[in-house]
N, CA, C and O atoms as a GROMACS GRO file, in nm:
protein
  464
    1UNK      N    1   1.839   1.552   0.850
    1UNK     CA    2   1.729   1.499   0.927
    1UNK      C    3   1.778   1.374   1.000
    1UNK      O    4   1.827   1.273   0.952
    2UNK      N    5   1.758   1.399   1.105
    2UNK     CA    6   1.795   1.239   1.209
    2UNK      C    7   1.730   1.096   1.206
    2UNK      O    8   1.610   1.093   1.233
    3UNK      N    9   1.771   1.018   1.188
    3UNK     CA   10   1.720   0.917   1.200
    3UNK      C   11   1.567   0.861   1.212
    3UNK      O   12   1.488   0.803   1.138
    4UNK      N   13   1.570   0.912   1.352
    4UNK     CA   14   1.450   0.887   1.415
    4UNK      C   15   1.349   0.940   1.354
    4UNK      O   16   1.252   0.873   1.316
    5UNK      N   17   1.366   1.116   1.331
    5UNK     CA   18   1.284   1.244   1.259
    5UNK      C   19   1.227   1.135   1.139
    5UNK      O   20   1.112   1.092   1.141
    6UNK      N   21   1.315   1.102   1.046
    6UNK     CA   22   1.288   0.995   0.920
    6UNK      C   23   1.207   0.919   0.921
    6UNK      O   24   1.101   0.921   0.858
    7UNK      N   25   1.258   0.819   1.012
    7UNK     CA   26   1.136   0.699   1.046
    7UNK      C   27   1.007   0.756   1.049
    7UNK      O   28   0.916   0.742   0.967
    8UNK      N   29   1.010   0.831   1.168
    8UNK     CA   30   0.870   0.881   1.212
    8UNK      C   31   0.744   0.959   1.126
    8UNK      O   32   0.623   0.942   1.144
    9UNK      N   33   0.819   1.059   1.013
    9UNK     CA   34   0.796   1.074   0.955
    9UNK      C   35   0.717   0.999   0.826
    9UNK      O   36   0.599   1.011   0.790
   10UNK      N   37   0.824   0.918   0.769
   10UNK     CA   38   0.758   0.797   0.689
   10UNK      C   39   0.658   0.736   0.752
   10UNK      O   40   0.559   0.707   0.685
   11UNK      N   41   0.661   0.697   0.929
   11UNK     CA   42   0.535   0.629   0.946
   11UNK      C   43   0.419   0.716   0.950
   11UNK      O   44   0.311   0.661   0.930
   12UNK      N   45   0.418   0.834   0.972
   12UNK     CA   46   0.278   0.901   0.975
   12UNK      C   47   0.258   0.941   0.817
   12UNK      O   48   0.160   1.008   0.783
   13UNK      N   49   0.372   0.890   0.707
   13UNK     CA   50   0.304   0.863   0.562
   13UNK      C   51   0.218   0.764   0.567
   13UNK      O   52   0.096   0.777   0.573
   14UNK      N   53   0.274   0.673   0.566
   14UNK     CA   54   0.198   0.544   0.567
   14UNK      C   55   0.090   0.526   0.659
   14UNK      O   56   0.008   0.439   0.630
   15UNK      N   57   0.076   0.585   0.755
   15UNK     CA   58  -0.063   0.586   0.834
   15UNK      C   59  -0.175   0.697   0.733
   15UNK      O   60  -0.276   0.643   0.688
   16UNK      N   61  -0.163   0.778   0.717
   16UNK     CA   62  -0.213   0.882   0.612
   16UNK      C   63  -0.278   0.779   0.453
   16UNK      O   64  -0.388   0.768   0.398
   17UNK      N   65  -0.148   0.725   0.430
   17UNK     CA   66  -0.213   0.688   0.319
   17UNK      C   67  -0.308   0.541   0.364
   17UNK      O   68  -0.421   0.526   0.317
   18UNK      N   69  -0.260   0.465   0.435
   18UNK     CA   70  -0.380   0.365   0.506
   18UNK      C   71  -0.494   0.453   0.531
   18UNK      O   72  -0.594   0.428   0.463
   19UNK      N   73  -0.500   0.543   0.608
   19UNK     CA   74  -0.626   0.612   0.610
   19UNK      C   75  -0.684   0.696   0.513
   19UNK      O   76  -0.770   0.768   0.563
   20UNK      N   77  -0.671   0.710   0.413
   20UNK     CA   78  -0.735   0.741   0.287
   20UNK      C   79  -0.781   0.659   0.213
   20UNK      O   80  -0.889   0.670   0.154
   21UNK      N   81  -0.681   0.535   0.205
   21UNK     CA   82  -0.782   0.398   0.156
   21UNK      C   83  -0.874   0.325   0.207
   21UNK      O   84  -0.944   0.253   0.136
   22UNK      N   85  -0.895   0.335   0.393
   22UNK     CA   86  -0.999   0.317   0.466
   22UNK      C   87  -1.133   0.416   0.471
   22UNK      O   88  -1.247   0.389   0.509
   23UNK      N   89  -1.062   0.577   0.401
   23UNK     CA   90  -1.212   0.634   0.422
   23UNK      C   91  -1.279   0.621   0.313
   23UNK      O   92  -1.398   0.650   0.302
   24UNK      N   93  -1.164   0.550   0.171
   24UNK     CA   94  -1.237   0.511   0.072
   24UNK      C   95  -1.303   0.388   0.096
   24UNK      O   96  -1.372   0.386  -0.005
   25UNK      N   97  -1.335   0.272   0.166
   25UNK     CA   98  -1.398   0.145   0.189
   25UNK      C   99  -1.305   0.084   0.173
   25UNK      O  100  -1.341  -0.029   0.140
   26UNK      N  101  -1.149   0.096   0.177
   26UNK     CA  102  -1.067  -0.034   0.107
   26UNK      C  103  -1.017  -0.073   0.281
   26UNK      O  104  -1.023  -0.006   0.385
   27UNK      N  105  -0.986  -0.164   0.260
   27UNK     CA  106  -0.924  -0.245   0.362
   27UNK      C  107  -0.755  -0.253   0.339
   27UNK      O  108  -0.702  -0.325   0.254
   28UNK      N  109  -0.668  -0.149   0.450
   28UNK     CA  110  -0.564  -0.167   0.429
   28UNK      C  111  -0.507  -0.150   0.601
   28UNK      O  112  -0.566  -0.113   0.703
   29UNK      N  113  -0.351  -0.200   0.574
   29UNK     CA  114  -0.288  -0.194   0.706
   29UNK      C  115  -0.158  -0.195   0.654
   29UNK      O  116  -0.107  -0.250   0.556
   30UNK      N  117  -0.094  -0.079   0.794
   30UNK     CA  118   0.035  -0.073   0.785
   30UNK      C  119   0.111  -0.176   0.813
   30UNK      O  120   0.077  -0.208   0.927
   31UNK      N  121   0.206  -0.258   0.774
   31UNK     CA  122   0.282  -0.337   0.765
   31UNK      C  123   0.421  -0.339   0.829
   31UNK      O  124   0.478  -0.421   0.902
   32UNK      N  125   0.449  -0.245   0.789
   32UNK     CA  126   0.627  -0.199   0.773
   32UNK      C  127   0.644  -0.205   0.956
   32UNK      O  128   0.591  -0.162   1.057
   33UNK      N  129   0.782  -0.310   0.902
   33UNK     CA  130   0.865  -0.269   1.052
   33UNK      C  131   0.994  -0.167   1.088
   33UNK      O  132   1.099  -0.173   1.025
   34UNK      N  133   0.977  -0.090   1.176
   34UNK     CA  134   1.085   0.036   1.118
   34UNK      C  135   1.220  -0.007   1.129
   34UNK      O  136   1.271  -0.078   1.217
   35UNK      N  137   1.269   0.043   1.034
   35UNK     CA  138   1.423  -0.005   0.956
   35UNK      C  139   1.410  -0.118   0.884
   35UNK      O  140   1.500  -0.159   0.810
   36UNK      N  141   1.345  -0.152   0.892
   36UNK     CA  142   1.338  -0.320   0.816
   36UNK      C  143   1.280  -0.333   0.655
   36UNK      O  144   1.160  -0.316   0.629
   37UNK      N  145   1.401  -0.374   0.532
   37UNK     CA  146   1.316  -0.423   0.432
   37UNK      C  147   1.176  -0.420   0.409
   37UNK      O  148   1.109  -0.452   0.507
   38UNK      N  149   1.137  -0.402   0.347
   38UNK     CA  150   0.979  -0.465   0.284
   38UNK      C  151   0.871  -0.369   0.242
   38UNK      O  152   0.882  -0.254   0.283
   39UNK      N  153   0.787  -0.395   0.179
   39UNK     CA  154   0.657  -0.337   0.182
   39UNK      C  155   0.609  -0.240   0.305
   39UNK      O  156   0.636  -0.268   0.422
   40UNK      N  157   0.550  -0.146   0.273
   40UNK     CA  158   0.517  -0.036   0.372
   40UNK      C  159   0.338  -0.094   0.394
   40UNK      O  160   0.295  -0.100   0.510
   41UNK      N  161   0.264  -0.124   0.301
   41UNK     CA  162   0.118  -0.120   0.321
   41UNK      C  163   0.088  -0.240   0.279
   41UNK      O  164   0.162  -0.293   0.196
   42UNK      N  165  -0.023  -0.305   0.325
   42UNK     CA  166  -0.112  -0.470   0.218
   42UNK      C  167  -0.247  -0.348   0.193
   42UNK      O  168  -0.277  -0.247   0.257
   43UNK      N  169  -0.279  -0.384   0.126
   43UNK     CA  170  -0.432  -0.338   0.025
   43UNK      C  171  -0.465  -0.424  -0.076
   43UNK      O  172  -0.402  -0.529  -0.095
   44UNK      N  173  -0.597  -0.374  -0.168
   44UNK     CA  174  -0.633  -0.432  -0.291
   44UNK      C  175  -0.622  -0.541  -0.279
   44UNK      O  176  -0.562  -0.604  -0.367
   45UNK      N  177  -0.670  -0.601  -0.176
   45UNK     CA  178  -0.650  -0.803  -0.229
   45UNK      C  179  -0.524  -0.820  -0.188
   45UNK      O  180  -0.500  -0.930  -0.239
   46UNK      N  181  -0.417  -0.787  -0.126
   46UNK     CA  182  -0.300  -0.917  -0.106
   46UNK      C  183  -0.154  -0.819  -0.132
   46UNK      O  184  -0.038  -0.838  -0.098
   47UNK      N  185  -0.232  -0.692  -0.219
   47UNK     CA  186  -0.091  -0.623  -0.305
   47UNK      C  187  -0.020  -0.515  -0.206
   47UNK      O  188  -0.070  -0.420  -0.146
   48UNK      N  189   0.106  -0.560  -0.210
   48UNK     CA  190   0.204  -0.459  -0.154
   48UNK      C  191   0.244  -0.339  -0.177
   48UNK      O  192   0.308  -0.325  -0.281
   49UNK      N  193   0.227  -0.243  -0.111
   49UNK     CA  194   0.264  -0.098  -0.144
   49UNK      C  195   0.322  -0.022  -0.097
   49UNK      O  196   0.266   0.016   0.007
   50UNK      N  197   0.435   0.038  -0.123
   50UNK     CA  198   0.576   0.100  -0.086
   50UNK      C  199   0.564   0.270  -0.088
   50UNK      O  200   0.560   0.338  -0.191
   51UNK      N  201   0.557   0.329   0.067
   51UNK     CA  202   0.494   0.478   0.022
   51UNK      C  203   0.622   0.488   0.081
   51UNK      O  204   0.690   0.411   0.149
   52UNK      N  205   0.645   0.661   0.015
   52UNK     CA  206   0.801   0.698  -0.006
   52UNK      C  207   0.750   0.833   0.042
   52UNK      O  208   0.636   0.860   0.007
   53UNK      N  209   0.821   0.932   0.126
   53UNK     CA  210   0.757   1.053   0.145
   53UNK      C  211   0.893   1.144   0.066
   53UNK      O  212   1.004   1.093   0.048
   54UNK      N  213   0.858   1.274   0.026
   54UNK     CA  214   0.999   1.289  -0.028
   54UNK      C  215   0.977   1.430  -0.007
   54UNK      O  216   0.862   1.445   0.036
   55UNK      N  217   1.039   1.544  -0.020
   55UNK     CA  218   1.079   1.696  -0.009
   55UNK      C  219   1.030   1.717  -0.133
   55UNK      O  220   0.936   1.796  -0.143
   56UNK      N  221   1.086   1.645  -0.265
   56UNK     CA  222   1.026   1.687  -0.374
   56UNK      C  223   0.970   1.581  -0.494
   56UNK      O  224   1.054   1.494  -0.517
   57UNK      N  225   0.874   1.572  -0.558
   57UNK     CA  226   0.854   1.493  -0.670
   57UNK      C  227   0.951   1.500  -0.776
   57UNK      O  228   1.034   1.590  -0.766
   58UNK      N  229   0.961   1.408  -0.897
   58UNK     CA  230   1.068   1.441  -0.989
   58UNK      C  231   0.996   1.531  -1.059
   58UNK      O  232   0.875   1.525  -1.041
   59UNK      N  233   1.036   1.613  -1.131
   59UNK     CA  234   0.957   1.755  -1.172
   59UNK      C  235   0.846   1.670  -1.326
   59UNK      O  236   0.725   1.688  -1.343
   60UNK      N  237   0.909   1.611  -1.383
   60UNK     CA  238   0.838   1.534  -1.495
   60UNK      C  239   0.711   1.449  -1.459
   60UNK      O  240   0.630   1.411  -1.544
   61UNK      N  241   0.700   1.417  -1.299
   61UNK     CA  242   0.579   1.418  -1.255
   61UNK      C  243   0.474   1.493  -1.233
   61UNK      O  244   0.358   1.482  -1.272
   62UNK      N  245   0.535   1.586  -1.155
   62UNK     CA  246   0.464   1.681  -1.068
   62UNK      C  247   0.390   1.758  -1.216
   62UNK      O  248   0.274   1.790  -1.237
   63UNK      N  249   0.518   1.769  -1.306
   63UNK     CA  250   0.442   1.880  -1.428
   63UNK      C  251   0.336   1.814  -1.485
   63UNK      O  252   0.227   1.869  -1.502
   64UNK      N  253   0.371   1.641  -1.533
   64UNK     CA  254   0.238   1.602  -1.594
   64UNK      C  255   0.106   1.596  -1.534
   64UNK      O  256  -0.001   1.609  -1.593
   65UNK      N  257   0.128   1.573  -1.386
   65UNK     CA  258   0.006   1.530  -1.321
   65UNK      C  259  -0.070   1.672  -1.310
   65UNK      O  260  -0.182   1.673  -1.259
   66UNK      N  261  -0.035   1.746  -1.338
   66UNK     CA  262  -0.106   1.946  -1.333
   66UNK      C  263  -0.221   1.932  -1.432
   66UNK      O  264  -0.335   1.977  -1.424
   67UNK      N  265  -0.155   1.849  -1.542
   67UNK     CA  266  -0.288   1.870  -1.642
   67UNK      C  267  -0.337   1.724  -1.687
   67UNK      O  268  -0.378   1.725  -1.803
   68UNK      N  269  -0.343   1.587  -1.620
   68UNK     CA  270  -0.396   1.514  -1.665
   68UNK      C  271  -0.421   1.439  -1.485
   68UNK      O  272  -0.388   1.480  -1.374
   69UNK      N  273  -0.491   1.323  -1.529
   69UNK     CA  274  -0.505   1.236  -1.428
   69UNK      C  275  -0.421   1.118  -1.394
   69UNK      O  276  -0.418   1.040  -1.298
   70UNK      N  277  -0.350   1.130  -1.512
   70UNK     CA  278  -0.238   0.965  -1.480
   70UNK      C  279  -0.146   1.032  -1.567
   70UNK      O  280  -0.153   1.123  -1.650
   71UNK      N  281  -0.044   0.944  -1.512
   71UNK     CA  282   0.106   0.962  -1.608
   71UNK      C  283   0.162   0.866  -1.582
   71UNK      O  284   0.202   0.818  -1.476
   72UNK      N  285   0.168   0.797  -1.802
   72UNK     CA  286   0.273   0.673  -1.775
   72UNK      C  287   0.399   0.728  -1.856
   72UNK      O  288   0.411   0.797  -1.957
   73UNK      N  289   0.478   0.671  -1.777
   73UNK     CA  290   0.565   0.645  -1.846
   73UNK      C  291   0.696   0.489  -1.822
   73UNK      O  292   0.668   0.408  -1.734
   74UNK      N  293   0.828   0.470  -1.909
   74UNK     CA  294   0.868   0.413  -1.890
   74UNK      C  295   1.023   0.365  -1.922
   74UNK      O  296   1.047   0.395  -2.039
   75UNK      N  297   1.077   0.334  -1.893
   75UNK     CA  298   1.243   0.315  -1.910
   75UNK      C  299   1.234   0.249  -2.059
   75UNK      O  300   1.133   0.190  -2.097
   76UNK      N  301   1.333   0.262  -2.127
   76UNK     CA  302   1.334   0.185  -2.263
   76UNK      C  303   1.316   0.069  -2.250
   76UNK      O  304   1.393   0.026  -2.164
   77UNK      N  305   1.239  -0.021  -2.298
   77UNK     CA  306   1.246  -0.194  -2.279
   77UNK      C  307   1.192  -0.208  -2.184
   77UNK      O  308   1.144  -0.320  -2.176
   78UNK      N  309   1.170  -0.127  -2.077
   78UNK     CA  310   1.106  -0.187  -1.897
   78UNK      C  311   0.961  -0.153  -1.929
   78UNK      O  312   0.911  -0.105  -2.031
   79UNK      N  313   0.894  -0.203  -1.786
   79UNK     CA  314   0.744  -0.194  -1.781
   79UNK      C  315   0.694  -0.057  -1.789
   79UNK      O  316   0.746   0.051  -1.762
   80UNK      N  317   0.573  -0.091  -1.834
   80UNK     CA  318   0.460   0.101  -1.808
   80UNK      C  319   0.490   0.112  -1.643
   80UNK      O  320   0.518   0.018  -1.569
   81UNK      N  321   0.478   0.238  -1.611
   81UNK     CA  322   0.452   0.289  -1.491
   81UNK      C  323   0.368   0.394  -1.501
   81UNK      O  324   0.356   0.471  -1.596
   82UNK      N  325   0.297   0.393  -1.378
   82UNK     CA  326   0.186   0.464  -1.395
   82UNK      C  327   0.154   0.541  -1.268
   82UNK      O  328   0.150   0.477  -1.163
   83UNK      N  329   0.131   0.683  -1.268
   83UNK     CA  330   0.103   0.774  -1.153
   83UNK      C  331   0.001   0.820  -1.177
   83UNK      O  332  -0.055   0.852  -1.282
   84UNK      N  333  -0.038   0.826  -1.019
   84UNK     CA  334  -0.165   0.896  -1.018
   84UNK      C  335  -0.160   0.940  -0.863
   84UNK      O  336  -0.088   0.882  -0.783
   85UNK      N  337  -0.264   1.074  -0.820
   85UNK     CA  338  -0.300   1.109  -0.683
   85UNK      C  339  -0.356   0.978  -0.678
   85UNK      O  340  -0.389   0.901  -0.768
   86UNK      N  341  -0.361   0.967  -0.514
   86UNK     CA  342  -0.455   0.831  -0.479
   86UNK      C  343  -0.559   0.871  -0.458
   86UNK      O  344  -0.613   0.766  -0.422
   87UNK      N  345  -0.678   0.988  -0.448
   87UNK     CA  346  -0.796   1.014  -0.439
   87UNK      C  347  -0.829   0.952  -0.608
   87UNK      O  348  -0.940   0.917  -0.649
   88UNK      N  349  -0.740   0.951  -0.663
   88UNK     CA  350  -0.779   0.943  -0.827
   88UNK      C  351  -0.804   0.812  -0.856
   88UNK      O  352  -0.890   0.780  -0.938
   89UNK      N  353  -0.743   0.740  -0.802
   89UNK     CA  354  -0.727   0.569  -0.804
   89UNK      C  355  -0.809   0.571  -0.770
   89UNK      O  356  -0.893   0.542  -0.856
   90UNK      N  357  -0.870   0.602  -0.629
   90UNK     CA  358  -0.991   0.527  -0.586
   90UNK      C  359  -1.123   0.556  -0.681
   90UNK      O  360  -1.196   0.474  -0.737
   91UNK      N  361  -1.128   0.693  -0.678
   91UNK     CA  362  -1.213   0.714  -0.751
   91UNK      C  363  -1.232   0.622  -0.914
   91UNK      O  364  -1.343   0.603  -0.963
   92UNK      N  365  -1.109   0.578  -0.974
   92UNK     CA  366  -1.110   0.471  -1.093
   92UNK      C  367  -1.147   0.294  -1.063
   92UNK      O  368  -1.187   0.197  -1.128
   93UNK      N  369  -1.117   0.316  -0.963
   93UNK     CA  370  -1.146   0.180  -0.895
   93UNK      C  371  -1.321   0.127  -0.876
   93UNK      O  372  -1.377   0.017  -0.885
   94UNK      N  373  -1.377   0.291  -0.843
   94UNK     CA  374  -1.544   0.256  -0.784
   94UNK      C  375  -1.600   0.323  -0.932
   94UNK      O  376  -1.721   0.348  -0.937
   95UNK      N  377  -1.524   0.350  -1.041
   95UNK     CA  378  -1.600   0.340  -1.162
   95UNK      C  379  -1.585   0.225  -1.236
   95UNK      O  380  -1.669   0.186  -1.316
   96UNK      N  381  -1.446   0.151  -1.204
   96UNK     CA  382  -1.449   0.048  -1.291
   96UNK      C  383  -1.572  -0.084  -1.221
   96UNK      O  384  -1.623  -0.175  -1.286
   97UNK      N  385  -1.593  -0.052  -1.069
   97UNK     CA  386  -1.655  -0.174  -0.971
   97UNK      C  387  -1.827  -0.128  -1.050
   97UNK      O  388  -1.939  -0.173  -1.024
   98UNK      N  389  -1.805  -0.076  -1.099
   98UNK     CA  390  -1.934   0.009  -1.133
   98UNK      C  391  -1.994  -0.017  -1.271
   98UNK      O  392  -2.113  -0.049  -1.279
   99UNK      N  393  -1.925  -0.007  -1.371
   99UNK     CA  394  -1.900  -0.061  -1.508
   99UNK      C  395  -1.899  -0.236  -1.549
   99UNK      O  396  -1.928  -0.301  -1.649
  100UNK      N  397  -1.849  -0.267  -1.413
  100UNK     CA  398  -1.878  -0.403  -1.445
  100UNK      C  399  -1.995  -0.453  -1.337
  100UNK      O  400  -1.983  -0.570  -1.302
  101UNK      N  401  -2.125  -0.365  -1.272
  101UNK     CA  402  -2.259  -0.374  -1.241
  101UNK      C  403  -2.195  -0.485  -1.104
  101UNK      O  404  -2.258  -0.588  -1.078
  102UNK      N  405  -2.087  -0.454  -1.037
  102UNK     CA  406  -2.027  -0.538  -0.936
  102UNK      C  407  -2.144  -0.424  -0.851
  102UNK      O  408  -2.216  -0.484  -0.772
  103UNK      N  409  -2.170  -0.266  -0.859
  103UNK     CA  410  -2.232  -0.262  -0.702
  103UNK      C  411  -2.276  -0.088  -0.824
  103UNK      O  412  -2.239  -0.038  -0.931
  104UNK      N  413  -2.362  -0.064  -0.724
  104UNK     CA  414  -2.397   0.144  -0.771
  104UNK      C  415  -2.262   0.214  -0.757
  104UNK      O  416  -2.180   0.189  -0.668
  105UNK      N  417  -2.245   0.314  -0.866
  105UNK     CA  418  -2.153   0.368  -0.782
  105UNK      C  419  -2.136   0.419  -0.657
  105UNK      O  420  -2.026   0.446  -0.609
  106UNK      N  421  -2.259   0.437  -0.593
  106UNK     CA  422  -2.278   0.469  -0.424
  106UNK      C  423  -2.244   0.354  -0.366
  106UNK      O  424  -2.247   0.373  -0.245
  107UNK      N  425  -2.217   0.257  -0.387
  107UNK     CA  426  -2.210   0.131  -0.304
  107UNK      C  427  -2.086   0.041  -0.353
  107UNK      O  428  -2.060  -0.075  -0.322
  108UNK      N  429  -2.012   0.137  -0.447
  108UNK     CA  430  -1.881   0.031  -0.467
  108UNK      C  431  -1.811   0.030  -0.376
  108UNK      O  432  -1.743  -0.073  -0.374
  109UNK      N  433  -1.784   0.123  -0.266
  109UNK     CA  434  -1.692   0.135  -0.183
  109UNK      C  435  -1.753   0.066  -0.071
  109UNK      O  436  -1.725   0.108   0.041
  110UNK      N  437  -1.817  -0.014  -0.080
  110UNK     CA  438  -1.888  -0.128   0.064
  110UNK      C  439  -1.831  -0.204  -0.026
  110UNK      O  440  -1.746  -0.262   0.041
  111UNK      N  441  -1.823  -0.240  -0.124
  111UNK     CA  442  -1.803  -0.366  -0.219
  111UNK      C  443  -1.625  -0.395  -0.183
  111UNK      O  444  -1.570  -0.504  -0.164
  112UNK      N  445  -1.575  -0.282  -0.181
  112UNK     CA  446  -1.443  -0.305  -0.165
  112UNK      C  447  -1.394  -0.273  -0.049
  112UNK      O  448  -1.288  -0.211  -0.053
  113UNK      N  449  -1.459  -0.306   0.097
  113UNK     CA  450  -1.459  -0.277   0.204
  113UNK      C  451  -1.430  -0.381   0.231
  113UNK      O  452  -1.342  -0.398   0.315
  114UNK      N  453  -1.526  -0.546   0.138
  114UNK     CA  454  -1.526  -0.651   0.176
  114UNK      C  455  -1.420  -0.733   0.117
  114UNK      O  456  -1.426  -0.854   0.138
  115UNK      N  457  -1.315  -0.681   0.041
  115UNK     CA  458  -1.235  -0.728  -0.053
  115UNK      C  459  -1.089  -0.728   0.085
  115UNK      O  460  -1.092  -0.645   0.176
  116UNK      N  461  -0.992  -0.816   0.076
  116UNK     CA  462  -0.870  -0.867   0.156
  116UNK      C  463  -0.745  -0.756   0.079
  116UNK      O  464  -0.627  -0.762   0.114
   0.00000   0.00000   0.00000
């Protein structure tokens, strides 16, 4: 794959996934300058997020996520990591905004529309 094909590619990831967190109410923007170091997305308040497009998942993903909603796992001694589809996140996000009587669940996603 050429160069360019690459880039371009990755950016219509990262536009995709900005626009899934916008049709969820979140406030996000693409960031990334092409070729350049850094963070691909800002969301959630301030936090940086690095979307990777790939041909294939590592199979120990792809298999867990078939029958559950998250998958952690983690290197010996290193941090949890944690996967999930991003329809899934959001959706955990406007139950947790919900649980703590921050908004209805019909109305968490205005709640986090207004969030940086």
């Amino acid at each position: 794959m050429s160069g360019a094909h690459s880039r371009n590619k990755g950016r219509r990831f990262e536009n995709e996934v900005v626009g899934v967190l916008k049709a969820n109410g979140y406030k996000a923007e693409r960031i990334s300058e092409a070729g350049l170091p850094g963070p691909d997305i800002k969301a959630f308040g301030g936090r940086y997020i690095e979307a990777k497009i790939r041909e294939r998942i590592p199979m120990l993903i792809r298999n867990a996520l078939r029958d559950v909603s998250m998958f952690m796992f983690r290197e010996n001694g290193g941090p949890i990591i944690v996967a999930m589809e991003l329809d899934e996140l959001c959706d955990l996000l406007d139950w947790r905004a919900a649980q703590h009587g921050w908004r209805e669940v019909s109305d968490a996603r205005q709640l986090h529309s207004n969030l940086e």
